[in-house]
Backbone bond lengths (Angstrom), bond angles and torsions (degrees), N, CA, C in turn:
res aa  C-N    CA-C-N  psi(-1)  N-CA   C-N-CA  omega(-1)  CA-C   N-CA-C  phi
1 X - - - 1.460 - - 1.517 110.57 -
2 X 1.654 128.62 152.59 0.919 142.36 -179.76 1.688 99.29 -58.66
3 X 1.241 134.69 131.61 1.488 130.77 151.82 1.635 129.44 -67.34
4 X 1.057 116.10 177.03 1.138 120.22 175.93 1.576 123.10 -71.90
5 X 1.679 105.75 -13.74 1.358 110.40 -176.41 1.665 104.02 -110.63
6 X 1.542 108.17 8.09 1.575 95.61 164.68 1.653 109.06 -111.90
7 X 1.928 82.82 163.58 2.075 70.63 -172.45 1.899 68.36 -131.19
8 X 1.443 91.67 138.71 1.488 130.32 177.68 1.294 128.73 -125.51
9 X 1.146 123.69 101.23 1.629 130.02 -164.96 1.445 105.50 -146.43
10 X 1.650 85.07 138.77 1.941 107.53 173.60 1.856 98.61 -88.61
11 X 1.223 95.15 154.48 1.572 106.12 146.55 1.306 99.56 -135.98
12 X 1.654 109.88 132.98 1.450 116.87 179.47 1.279 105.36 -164.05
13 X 1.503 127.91 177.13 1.483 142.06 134.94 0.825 123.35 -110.37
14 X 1.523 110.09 154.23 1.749 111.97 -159.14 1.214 117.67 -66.48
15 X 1.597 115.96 -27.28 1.683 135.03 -175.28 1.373 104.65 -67.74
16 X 1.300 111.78 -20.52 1.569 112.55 179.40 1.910 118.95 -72.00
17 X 1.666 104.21 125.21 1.054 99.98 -166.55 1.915 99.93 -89.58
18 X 1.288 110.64 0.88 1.498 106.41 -179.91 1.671 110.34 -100.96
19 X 1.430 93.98 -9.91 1.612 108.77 170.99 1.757 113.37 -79.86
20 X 1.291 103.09 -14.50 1.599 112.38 -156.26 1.673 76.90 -92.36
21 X 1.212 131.87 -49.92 1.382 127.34 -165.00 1.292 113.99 -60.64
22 X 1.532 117.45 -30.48 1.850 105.45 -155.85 2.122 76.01 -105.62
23 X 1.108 135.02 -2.49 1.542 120.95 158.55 1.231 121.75 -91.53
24 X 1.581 115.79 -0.48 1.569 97.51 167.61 1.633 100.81 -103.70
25 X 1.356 115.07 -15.76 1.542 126.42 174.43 1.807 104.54 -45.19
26 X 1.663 105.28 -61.03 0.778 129.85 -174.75 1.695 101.69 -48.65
27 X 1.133 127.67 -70.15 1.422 146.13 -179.63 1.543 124.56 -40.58
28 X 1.257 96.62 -35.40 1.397 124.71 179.47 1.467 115.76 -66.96
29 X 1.291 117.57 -45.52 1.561 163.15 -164.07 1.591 100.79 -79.34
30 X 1.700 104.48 -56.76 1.206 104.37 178.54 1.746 110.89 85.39
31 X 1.676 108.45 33.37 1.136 134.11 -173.22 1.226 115.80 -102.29
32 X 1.470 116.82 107.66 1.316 123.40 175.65 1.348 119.50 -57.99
33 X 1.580 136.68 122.30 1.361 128.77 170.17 1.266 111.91 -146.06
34 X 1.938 111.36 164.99 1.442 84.31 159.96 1.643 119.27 -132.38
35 X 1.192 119.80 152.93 1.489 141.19 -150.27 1.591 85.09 -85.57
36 X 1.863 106.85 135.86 1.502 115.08 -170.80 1.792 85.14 -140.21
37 X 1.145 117.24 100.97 1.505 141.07 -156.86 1.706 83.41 -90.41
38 X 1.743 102.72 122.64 1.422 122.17 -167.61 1.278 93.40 -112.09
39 X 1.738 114.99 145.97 1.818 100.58 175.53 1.928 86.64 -116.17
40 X 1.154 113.62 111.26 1.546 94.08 -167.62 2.091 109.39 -86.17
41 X 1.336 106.20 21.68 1.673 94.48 142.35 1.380 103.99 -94.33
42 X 0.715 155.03 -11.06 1.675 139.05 154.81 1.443 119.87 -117.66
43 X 1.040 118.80 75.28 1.171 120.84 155.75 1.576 170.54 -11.41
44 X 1.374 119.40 80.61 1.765 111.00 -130.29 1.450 97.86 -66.38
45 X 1.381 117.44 179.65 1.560 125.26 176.12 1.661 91.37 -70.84
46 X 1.263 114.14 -68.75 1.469 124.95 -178.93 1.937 119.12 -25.26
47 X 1.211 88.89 -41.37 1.654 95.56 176.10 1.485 115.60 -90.44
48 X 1.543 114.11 -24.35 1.803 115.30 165.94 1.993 111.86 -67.34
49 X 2.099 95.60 -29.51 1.604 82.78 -160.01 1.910 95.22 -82.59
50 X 1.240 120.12 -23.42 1.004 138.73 179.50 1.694 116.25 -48.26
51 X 1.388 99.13 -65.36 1.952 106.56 -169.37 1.670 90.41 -129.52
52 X 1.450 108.30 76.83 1.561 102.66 -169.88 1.792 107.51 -86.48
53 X 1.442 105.84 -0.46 1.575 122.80 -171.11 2.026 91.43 -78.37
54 X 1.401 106.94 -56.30 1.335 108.68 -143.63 1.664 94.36 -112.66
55 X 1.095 108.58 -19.45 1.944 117.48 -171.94 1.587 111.92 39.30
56 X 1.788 105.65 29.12 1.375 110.67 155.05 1.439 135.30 -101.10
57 X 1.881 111.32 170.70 1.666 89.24 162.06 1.497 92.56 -106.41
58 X 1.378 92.44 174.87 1.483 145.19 21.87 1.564 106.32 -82.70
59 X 1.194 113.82 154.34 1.238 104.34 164.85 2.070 97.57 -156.10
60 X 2.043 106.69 102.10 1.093 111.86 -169.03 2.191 89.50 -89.52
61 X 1.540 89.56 155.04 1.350 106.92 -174.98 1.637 108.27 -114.97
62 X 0.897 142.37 127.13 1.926 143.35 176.35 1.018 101.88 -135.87
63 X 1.739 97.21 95.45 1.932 102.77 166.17 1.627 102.90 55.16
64 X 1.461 97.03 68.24 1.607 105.90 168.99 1.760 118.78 42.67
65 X 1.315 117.09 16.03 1.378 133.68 178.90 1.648 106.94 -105.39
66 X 1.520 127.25 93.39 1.112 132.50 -160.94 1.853 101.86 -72.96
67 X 1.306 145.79 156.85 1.000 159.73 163.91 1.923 135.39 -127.26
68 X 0.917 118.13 89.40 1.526 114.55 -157.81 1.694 109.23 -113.24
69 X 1.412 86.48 155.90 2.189 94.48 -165.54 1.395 104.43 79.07
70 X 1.547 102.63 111.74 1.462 117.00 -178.61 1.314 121.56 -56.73
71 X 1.757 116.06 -31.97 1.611 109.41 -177.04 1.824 107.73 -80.33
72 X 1.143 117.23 -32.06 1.476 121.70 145.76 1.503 124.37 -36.24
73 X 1.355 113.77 -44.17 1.476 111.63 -152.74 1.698 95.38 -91.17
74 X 1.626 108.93 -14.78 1.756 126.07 -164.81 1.601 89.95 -79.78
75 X 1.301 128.01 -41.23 1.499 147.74 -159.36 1.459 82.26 -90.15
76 X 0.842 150.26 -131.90 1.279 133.69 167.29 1.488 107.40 61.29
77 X 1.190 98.37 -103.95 1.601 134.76 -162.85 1.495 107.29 -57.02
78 X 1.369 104.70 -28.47 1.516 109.92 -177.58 1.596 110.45 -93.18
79 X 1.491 115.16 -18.25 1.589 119.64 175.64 1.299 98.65 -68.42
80 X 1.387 127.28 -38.32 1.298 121.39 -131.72 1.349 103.01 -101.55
81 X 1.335 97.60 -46.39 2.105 117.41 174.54 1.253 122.54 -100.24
82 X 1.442 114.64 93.87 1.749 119.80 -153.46 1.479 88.99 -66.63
83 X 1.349 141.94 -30.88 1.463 118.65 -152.06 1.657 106.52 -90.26
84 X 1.302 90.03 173.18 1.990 104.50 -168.68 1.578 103.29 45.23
85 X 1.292 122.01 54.24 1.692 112.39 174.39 1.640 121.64 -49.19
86 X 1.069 109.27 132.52 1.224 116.54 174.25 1.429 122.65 -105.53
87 X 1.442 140.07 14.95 1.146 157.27 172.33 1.341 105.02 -123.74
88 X 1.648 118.84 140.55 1.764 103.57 158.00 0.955 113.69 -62.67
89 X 1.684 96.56 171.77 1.956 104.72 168.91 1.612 80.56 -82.14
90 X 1.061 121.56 -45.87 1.882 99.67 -157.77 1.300 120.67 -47.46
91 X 1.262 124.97 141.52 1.510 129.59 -179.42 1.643 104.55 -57.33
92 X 1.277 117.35 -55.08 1.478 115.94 -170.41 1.222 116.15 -72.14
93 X 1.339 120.43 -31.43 1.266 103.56 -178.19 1.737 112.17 -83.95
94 X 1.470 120.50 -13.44 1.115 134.41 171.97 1.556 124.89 -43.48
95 X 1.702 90.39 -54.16 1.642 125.12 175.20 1.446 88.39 -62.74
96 X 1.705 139.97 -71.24 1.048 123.58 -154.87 1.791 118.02 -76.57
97 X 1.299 112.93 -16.44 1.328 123.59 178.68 1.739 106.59 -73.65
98 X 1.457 108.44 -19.64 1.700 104.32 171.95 1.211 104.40 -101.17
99 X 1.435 135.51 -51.24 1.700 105.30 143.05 1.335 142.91 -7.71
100 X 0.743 109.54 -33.42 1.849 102.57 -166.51 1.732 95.12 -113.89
101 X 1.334 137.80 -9.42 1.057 137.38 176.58 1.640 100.28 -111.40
102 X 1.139 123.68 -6.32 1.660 106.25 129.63 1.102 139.93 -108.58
103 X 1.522 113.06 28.90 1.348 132.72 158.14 1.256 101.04 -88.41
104 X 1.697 127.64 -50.87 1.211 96.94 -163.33 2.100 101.59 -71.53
105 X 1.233 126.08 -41.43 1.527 119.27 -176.05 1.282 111.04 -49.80
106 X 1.433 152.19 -33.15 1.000 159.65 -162.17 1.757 116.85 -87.70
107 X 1.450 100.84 -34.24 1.604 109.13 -138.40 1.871 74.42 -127.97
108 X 1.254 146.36 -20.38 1.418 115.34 -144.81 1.611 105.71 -154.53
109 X 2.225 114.46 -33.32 1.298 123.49 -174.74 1.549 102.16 -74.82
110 X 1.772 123.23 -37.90 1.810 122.45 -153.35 1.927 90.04 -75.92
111 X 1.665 93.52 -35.24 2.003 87.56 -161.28 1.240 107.72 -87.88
112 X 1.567 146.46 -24.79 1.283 143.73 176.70 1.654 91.61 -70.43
113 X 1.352 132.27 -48.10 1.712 100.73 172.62 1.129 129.19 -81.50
114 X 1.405 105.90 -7.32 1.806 119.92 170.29 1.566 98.04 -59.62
115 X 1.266 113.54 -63.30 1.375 131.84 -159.36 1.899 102.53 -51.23
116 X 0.995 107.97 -39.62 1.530 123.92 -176.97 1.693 109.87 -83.18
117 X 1.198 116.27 -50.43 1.499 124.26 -178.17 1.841 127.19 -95.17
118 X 0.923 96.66 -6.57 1.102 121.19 164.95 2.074 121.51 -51.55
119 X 1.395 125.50 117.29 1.538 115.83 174.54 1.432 110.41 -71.19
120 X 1.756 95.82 -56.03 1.565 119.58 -163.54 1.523 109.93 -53.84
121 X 1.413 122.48 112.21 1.676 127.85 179.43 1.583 105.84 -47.69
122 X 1.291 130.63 -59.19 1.219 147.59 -165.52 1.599 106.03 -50.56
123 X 1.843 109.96 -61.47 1.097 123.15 -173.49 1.674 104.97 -75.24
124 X 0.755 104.49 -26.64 2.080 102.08 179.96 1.669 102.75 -71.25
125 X 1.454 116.95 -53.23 1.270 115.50 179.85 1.624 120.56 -57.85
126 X 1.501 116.14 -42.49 1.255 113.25 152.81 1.460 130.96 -27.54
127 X 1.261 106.78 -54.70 2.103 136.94 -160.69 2.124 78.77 -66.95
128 X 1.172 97.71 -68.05 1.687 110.88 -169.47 1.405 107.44 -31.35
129 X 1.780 117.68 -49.57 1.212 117.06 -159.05 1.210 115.19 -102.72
130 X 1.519 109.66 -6.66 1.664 116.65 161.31 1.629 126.55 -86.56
131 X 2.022 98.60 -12.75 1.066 97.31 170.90 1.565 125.97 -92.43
132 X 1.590 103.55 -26.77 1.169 113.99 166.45 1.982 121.09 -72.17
133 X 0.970 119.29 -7.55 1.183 132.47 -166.10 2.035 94.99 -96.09
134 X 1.083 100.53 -37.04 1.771 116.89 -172.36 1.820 101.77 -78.46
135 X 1.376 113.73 -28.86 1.653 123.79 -164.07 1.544 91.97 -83.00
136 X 1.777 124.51 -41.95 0.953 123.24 -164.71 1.634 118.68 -51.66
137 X 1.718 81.46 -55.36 1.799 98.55 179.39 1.327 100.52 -50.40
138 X 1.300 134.08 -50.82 1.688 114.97 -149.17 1.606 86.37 -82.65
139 X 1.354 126.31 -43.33 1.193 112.33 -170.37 1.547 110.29 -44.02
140 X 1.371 120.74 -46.50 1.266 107.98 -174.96 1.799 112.85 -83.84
141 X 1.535 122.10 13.23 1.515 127.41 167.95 1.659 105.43 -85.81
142 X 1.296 131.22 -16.28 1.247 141.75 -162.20 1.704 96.35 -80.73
143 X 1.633 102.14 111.56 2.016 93.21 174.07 1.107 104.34 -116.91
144 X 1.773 132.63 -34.68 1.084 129.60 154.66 1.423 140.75 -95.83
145 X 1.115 100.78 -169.96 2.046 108.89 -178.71 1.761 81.99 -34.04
146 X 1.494 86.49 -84.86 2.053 90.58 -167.88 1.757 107.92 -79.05
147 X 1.151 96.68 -175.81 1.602 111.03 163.08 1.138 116.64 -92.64
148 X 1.699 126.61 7.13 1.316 142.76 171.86 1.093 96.80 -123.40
149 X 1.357 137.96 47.10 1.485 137.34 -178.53 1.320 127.64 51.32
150 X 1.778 135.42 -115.75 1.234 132.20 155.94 1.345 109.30 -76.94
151 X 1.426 142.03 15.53 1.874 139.28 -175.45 1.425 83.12 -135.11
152 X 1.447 90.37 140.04 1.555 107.39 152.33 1.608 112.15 -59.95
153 X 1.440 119.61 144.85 1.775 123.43 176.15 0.788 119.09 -172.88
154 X 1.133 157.10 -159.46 1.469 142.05 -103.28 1.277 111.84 -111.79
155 X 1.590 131.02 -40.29 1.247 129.10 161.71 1.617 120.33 -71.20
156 X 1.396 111.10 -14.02 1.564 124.94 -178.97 1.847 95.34 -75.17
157 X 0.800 106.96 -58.51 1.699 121.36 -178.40 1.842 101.64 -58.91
158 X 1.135 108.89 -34.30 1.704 101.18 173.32 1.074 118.46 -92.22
159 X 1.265 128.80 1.19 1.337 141.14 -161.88 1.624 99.61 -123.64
160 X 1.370 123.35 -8.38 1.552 125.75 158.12 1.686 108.61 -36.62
161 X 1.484 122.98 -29.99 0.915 135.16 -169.06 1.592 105.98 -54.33
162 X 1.603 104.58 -79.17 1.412 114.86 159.05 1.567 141.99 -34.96
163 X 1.164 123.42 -32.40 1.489 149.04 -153.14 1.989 86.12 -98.18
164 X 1.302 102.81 -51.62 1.808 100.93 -159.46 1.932 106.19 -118.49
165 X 1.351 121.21 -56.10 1.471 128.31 153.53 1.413 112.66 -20.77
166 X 1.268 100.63 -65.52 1.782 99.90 -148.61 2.052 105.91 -87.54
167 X 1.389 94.00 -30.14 1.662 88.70 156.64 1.375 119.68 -68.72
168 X 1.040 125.89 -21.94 1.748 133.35 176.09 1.424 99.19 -58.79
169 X 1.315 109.25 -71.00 1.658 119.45 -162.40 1.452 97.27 -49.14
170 X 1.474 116.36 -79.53 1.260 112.32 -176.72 1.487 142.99 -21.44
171 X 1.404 69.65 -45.54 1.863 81.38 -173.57 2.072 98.89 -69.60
172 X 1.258 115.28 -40.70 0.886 120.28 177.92 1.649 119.01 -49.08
173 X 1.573 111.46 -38.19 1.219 113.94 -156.58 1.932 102.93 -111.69
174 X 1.336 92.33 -1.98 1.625 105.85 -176.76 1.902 105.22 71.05
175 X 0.916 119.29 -8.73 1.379 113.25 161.13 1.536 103.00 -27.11
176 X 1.973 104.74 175.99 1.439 115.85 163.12 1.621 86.70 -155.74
177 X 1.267 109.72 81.78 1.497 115.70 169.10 2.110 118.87 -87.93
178 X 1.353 99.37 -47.15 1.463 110.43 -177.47 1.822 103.36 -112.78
179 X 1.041 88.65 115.42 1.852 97.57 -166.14 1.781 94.45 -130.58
180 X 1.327 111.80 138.98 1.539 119.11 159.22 1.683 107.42 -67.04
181 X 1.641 125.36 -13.56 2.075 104.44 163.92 1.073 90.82 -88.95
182 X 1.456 152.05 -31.50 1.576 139.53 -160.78 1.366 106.52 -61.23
183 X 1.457 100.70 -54.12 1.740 118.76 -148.15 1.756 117.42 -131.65
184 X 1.298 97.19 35.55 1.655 114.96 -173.38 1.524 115.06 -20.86
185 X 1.552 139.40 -72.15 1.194 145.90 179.53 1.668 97.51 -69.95
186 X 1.278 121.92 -42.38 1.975 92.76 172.31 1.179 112.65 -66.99
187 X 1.465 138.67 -40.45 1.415 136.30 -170.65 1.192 111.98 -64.91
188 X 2.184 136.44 -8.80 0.631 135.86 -114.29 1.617 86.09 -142.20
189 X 1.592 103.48 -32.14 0.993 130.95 -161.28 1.861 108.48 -92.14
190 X 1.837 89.69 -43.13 1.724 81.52 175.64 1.746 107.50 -85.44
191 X 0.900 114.31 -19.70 2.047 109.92 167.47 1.425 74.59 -33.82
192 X 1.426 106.10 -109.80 1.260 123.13 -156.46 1.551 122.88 -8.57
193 X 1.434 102.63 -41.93 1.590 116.79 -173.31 1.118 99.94 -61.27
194 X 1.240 120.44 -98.25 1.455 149.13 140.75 1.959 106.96 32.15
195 X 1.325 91.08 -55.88 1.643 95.47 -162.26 2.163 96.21 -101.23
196 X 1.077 102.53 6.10 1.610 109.95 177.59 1.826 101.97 -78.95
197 X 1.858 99.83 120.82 1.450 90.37 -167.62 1.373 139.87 -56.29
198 X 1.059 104.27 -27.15 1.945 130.88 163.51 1.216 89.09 -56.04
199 X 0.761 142.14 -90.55 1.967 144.49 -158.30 2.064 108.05 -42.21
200 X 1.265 83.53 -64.86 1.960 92.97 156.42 1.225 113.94 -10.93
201 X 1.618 113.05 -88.12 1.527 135.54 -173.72 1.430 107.96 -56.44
202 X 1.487 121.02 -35.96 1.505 130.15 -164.80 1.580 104.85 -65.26
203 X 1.479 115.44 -45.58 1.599 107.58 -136.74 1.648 83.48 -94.76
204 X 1.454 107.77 174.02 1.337 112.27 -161.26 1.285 103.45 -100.52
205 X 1.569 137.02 169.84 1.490 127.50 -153.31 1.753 93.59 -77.98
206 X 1.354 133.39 159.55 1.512 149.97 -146.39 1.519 86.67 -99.09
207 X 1.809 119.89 -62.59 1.369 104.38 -151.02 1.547 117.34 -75.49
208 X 1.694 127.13 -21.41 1.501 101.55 -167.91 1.288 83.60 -95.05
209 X 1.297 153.33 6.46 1.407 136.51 158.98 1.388 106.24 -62.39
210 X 1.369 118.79 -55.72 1.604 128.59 165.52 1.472 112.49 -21.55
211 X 1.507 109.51 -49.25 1.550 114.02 -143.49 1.898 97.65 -102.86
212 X 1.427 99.03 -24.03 2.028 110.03 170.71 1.178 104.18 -77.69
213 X 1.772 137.12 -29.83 1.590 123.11 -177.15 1.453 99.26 -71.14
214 X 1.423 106.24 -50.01 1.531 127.00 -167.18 1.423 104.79 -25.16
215 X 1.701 102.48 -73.02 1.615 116.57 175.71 1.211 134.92 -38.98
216 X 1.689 94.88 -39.04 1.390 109.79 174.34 1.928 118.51 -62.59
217 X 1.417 82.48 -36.76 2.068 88.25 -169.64 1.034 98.34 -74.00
218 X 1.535 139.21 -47.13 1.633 142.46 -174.32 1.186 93.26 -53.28
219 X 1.256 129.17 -64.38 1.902 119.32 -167.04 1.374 99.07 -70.19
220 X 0.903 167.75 -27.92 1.200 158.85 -141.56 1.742 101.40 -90.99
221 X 1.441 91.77 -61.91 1.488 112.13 179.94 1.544 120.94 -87.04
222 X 0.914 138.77 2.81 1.605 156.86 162.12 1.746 93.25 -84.86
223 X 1.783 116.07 -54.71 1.527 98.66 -171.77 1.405 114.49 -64.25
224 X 1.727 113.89 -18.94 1.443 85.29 170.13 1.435 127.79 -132.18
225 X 1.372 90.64 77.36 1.172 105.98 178.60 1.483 101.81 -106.36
């Protein structure tokens, strides 16, 4: 647990799916902090003096020592707070557990909201088939309950993305990108996530996230009409 002589703070928004990762990290850990709610059309001083490179969140703080980029900030958190590890000790599987959680950011987070936010028919269908093409592979990397075996870990925690994000969008946009016939053992995989009690408490409430994408897709697609 955090002590009394450390001071530990998020800057994030709740809509943030890289914010959702370093608070269930956090949760998991059993790490006291406190949450400094960023509106990033206006921008606090605290979050410019903080991540003045990227002027994004997440941006975790340890004893006035700013930290930015969630799979960083997860590495982090796990050097620092030996208990509930979320990385192996093994070297290889270590190497491959940060692999596959920049497979999924690279290969699966830009095109499932492309795929959803997107006007252009051509370019959305693209986003669809690079994202569905990216779900396949991990679907078939999945051997246990988690991707950390029987514990939630490190690609399970980056993959919050998939499990809670990408049903949001969809549903929002009427897509059918992440389906239990598409993707049997991932769909199978975020139940599990999803309904894991730490994860419960972690993720941020469903409906005004629902009701902020919502707004977003109507204007998007109303402007170009």
């Amino acid at each position: 647990m955090a002590t009394n002589q450390e001071e530990v703070k998020l800057l994030g928004a709740l809509a943030s799916p890289f914010v959702g990762r370093v608070t269930l990290a956090l949760k998991l850990k059993g790490i006291e902090y406190e949450f400094v709610k960023e509106d990033l059309q206006n921008k606090s001083e605290l979050l410019l003096k903080y991540n003045p490179v990227y002027k994004q969140v997440p941006v975790f703080v340890h004893n006035d020592k700013p930290i930015s980029e969630s799979l960083v900030i997860l590495e982090y958190i796990d050097e620092t707070w030996k208990q509930n590890p979320i990385l192996p000790s093994d070297p290889y599987k270590r190497a491959l557990a940060r692999f596959w959680t920049k497979f999924i950011d690279d290969k699966i987070v830009a095109a499932s909201f492309k795929s959803a936010f997107t006007v252009d028919e051509k370019e959305r269908e693209k986003n669809i088939a690079e994202a569905s093409e990216a779900l396949l592979i991990l679907e078939n990397e999945l051997k246990d309950k988690f991707f950390g075996g029987e514990e939630i870990g490190f690609v399970d925690i980056a993959a919050v993305f998939i499990a809670f994000w990408i049903p949001l969008v969809q549903d929002v946009s009427g897509l059918q990108l992440f389906t239990a016939e598409k993707f049997p053992k991932l769909y199978k995989w975020s139940q599990e996530f999803l309904n894991h009690p730490v994860v419960k408490k972690s993720l941020p409430p469903r409906e005004p996230l629902f009701a902020l994408f919502k707004g977003r897709y109507e204007s998007l697609f109303n402007a170009s009409k």
